[in-house]
C-alpha positions as CSV (number, residue, x, y, z in Angstrom):
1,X,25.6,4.3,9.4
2,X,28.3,6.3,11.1
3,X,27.8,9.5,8.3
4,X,24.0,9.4,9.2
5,X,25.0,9.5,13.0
6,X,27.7,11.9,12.7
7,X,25.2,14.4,10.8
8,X,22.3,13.8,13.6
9,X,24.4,14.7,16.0
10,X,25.9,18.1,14.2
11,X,22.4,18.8,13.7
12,X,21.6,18.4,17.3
13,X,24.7,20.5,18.4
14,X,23.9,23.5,16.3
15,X,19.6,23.5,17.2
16,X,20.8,23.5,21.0
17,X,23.6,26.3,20.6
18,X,21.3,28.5,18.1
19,X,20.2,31.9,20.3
20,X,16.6,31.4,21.3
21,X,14.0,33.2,19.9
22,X,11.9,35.1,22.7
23,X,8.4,35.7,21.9
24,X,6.6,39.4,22.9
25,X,5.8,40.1,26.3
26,X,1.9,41.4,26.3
27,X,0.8,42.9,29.1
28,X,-2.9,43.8,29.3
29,X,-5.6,46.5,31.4
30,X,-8.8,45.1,32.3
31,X,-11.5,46.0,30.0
32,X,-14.0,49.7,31.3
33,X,-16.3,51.4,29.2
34,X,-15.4,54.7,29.2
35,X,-18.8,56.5,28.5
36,X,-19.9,55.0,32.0
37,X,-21.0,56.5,34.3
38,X,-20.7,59.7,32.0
39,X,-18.5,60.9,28.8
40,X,-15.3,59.6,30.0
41,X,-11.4,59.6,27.3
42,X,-9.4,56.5,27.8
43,X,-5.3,56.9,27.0
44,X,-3.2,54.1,27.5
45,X,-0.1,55.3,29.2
46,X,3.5,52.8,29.6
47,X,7.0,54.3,31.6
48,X,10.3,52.7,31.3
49,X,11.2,51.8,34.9
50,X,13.7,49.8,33.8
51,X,17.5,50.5,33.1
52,X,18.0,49.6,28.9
53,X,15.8,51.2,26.5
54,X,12.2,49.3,25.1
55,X,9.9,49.5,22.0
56,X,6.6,48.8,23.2
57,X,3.6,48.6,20.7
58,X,0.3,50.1,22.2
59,X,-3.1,49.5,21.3
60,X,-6.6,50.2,22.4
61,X,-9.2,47.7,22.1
62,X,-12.8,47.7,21.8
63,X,-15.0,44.3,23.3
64,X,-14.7,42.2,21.1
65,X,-10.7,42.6,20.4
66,X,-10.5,45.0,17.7
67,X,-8.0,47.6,17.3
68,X,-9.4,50.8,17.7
69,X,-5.9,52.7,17.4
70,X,-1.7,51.8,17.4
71,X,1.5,53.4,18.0
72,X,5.0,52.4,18.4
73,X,7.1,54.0,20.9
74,X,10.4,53.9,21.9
75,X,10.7,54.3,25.4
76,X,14.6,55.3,27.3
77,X,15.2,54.3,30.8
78,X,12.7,56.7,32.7
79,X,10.6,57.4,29.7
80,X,7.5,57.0,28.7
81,X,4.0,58.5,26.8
82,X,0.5,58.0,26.5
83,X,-2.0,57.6,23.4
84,X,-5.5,58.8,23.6
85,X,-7.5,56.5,22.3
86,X,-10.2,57.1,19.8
87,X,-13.9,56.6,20.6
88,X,-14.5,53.1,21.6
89,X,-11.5,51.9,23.2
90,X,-12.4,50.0,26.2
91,X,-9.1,48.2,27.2
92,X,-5.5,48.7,26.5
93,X,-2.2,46.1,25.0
94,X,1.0,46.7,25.1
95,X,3.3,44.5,23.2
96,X,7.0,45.0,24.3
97,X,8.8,44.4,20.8
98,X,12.3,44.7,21.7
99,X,13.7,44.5,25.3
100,X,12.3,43.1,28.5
101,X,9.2,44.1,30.0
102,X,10.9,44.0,33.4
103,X,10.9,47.7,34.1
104,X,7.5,47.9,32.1
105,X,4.4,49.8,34.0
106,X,1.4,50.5,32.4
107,X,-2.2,51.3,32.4
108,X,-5.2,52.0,31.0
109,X,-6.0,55.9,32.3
110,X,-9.7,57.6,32.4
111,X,-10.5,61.1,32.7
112,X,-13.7,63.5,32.6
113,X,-12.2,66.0,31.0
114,X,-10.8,67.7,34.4
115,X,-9.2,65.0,36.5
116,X,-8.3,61.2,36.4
117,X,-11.1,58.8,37.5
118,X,-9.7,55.8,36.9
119,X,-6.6,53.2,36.4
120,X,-6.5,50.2,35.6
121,X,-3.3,48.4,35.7
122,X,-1.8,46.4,33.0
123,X,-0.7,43.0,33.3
């Protein structure tokens, strides 16, 4: 009885000191059609706020949840990019990959062709 015991408990001891696995942080823009009220692009656009570096994984979606278009960035403290989505896009996900999402701002960004009509933030 005592080997069984002893091995149950070494078990134990190394599942509760074993590093925790973290799952992605998703954050998410509320869904806009962007040919409403006219021909409107949609780019979904993340910064770094934070202090330590962040890959971030950003898609647009169309209604039902389909990837319309993906990229990868790597984003330094005070960095960041936008993708322009191809036609259909309607909402924006960004998946951080590695690092915290913290210092993580993001949004979903609709022009006219001339100026910004709209952001939506992510959350």
């Amino acid at each position: 009885m005592r080997p069984a015991r002893f091995a149950l408990v070494a078990a134990c001891l190394v599942v509760s000191f074993a590093a925790p696995v973290r799952a992605a942080t998703v954050l998410a823009s509320a869904p806009a059609q962007a040919a409403s009220p006219s021909t409107q692009t949609m780019r979904c656009a993340a910064i770094n706020a934070g202090t330590k570096p962040v890959t971030v994984l950003v898609e647009s979606l169309d209604y039902g949840g389909n990837v319309i278009q993906a990229t990868t960035g790597n984003y330094a403290p005070a960095h960041g990019d936008e993708m322009t989505s191809a036609a259909g896009g309607v909402w924006c996900r960004f998946t951080v990959t590695k690092g915290s999402a913290k210092g993580l701002r993001a949004a979903a960004l609709y022009d006219d062709g001339n100026v910004d009509t709209l952001s939506v933030p992510a959350r």
